[in-house]
KOLMAR-78260 format. One record per residue (C-alpha): z, y, x. Coordinates in steps of 0.1 Angstrom, whole numbers, plus 5000, padded with zeros to 4 digits. Each point is the difference from the previous one (the first is absolute). Example, Ala and Ser with C-alpha at 12.3 -4.5 7.8 and 13.67 -1.06 7.14 Angstrom:
<sites>
<site c3="5078" c2="4955" c1="5123"/>
<site c3="4993" c2="5034" c1="5014"/>
</sites>
This chain:
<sites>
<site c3="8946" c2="3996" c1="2352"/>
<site c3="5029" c2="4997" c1="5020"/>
<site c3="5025" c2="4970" c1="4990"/>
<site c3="5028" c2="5019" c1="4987"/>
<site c3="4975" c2="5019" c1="4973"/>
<site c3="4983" c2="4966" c1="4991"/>
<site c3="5034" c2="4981" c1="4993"/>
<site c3="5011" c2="5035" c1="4984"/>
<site c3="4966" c2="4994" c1="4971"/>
<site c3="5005" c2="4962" c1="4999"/>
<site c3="5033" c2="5011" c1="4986"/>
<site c3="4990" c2="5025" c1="4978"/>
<site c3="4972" c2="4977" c1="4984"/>
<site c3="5028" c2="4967" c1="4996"/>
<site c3="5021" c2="5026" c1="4982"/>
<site c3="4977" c2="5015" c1="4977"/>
<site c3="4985" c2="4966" c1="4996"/>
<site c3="5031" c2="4984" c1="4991"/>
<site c3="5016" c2="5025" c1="4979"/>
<site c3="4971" c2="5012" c1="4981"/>
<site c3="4973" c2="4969" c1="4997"/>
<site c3="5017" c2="4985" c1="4970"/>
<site c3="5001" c2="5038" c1="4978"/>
<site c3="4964" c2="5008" c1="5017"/>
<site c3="4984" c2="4963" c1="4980"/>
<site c3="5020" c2="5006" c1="4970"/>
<site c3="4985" c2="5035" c1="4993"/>
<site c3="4963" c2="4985" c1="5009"/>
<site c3="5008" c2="4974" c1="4979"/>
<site c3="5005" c2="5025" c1="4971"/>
<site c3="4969" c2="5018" c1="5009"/>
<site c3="4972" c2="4970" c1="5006"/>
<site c3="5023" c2="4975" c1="4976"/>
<site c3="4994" c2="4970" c1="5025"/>
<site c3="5025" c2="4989" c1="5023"/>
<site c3="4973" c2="4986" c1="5026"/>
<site c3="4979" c2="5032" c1="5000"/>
<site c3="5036" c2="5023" c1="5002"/>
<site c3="5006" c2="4975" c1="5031"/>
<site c3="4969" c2="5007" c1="5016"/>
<site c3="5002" c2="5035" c1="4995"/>
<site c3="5034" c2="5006" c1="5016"/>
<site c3="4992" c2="4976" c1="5026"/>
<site c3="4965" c2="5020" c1="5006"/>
<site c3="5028" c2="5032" c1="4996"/>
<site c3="5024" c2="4991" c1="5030"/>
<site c3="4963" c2="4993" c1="5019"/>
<site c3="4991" c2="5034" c1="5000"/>
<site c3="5028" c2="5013" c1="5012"/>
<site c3="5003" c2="4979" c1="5026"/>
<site c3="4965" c2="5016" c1="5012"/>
<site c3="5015" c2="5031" c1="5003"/>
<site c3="5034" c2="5016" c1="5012"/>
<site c3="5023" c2="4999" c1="4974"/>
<site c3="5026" c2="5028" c1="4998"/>
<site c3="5032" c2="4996" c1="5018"/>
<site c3="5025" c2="5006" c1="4975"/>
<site c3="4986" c2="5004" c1="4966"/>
<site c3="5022" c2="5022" c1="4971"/>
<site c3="4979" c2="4983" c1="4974"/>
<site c3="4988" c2="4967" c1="5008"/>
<site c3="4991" c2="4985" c1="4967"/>
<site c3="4982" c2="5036" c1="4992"/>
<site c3="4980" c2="4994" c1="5035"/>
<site c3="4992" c2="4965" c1="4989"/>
<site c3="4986" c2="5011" c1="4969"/>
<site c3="4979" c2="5023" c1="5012"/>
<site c3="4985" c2="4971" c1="5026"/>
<site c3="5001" c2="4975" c1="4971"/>
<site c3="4981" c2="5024" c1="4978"/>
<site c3="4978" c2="5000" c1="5022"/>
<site c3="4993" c2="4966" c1="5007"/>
<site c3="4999" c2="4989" c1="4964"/>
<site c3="4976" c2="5031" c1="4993"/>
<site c3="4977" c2="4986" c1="5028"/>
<site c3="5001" c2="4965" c1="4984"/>
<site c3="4993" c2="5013" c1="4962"/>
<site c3="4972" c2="5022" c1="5017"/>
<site c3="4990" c2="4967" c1="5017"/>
<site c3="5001" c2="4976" c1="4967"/>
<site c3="4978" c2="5030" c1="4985"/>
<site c3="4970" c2="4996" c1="5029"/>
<site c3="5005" c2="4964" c1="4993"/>
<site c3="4994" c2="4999" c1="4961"/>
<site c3="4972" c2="5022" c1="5001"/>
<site c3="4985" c2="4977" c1="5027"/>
<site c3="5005" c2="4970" c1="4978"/>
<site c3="4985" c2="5017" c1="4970"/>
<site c3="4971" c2="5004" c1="5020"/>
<site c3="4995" c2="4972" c1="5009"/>
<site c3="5005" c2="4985" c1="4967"/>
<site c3="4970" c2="5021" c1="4993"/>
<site c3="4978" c2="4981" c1="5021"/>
<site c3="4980" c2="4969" c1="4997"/>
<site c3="5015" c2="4971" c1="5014"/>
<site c3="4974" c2="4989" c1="5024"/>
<site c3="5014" c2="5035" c1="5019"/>
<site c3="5035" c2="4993" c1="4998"/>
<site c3="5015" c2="5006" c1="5039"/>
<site c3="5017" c2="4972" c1="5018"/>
<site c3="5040" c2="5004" c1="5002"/>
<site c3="4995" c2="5013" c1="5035"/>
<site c3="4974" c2="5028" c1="4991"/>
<site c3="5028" c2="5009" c1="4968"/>
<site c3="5024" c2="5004" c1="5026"/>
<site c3="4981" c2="5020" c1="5026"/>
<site c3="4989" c2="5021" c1="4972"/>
<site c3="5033" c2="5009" c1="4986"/>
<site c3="5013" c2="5006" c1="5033"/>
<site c3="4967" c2="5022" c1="5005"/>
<site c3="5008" c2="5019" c1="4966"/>
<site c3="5039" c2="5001" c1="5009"/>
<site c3="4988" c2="5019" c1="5030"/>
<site c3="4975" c2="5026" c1="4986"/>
<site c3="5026" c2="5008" c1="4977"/>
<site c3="5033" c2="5001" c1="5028"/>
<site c3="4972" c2="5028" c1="5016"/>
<site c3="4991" c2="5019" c1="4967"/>
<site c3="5039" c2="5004" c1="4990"/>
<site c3="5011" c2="5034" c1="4988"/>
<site c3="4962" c2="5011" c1="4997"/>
<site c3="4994" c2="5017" c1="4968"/>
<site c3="4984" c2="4981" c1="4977"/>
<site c3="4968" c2="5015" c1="4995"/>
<site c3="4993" c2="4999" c1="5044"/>
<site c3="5007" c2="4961" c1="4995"/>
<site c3="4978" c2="4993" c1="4972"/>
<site c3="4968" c2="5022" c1="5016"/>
<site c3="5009" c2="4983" c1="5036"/>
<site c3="5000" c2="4964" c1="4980"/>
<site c3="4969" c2="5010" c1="4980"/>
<site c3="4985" c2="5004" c1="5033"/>
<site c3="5010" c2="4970" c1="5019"/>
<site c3="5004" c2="4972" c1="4977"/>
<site c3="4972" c2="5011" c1="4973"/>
<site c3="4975" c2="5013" c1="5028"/>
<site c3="4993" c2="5037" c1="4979"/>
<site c3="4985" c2="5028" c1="5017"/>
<site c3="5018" c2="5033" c1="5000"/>
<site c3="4977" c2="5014" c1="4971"/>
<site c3="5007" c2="4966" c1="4977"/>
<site c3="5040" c2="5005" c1="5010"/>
<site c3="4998" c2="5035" c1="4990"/>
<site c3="4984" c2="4993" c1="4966"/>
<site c3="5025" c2="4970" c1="4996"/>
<site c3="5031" c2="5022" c1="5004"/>
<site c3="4987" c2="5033" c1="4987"/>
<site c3="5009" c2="5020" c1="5035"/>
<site c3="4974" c2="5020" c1="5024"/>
<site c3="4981" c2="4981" c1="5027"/>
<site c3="5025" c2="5022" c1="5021"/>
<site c3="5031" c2="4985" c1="4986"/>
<site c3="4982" c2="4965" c1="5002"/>
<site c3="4995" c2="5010" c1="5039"/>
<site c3="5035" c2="5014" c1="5004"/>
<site c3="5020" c2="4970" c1="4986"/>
<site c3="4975" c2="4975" c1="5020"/>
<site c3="5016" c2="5018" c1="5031"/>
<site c3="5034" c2="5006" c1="4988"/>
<site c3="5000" c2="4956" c1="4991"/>
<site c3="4979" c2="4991" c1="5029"/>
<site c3="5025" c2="5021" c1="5024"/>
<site c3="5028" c2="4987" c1="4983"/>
<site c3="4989" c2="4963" c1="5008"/>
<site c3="4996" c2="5002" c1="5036"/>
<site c3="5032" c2="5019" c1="5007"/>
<site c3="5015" c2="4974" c1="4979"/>
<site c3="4980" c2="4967" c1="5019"/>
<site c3="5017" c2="5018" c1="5029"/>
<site c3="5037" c2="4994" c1="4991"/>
<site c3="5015" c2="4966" c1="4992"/>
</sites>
């Protein structure tokens, strides 16, 4: 990126930094009602759009940041979600198999993954694909499970397992 084009973003990003950080963690602060969570949030905003090219002049920048910060805080509710159901798993379990604080983490971050590859899947193709890896059913038990066709089982098996690997292919 040549030097005029880099001091060109740096300047776009201060500005919409500076004029718009302040409104961006008030209106997360209204939506999570935590001031350290809204902080994180906007902070985790301006991130993202740092990994990407930000639009030279923007008409609408607080609409733009919403959309981004919708974004974000979706991704963390969506996150908070795996992470409850994880804990009310485990909460199911015997103690003598509780995991260490290191297998927790490296199995959230396992679960955060799985789901980041089965977004915008419809339901129905997640839950036979999940049936399938994390319960071990066959394609007849998945079937009878759901109340679909061996077919459909099949079909949404490919249409997940695709999915994943397109998606373990992008950052």
């Amino acid at each position: 990126m040549p030097a005029d084009d880099t001091l060109q973003r740096e300047t776009t990003l201060r500005r919409l930094y500076s004029d718009h950080h302040g409104w961006l963690h008030g209106w997360l602060h209204r939506k999570t009602g935590c001031s350290h969570r809204a902080a994180d949030l906007a902070h985790d905003t301006f991130l993202r759009l740092l990994e990407r090219d930000p639009p030279g002049r923007l008409a609408s920048p607080r609409a733009f940041l919403t959309t981004l910060a919708q974004r974000v805080l979706y991704n963390h509710w969506r996150r908070e979600h795996i992470e409850r159901a994880y804990l009310e798993a485990l909460s199911q379990q015997p103690e003598a198999f509780a995991p260490s604080p290191e297998e927790r983490a490296i199995v959230l971050e396992t679960l955060f993954e799985i789901d980041r590859c089965l977004d915008g899947l419809p339901p129905l193709v997640k839950r036979a694909f999940l049936l399938a890896q994390l319960d071990g059913l066959t394609h007849a038990e998945i079937a009878a499970a759901l109340g679909i066709s061996l077919a459909t089982v099949k079909r949404h098996l490919v249409r997940a397992g695709t999915q994943c690997f397109f998606a373990m292919e992008t950052p």
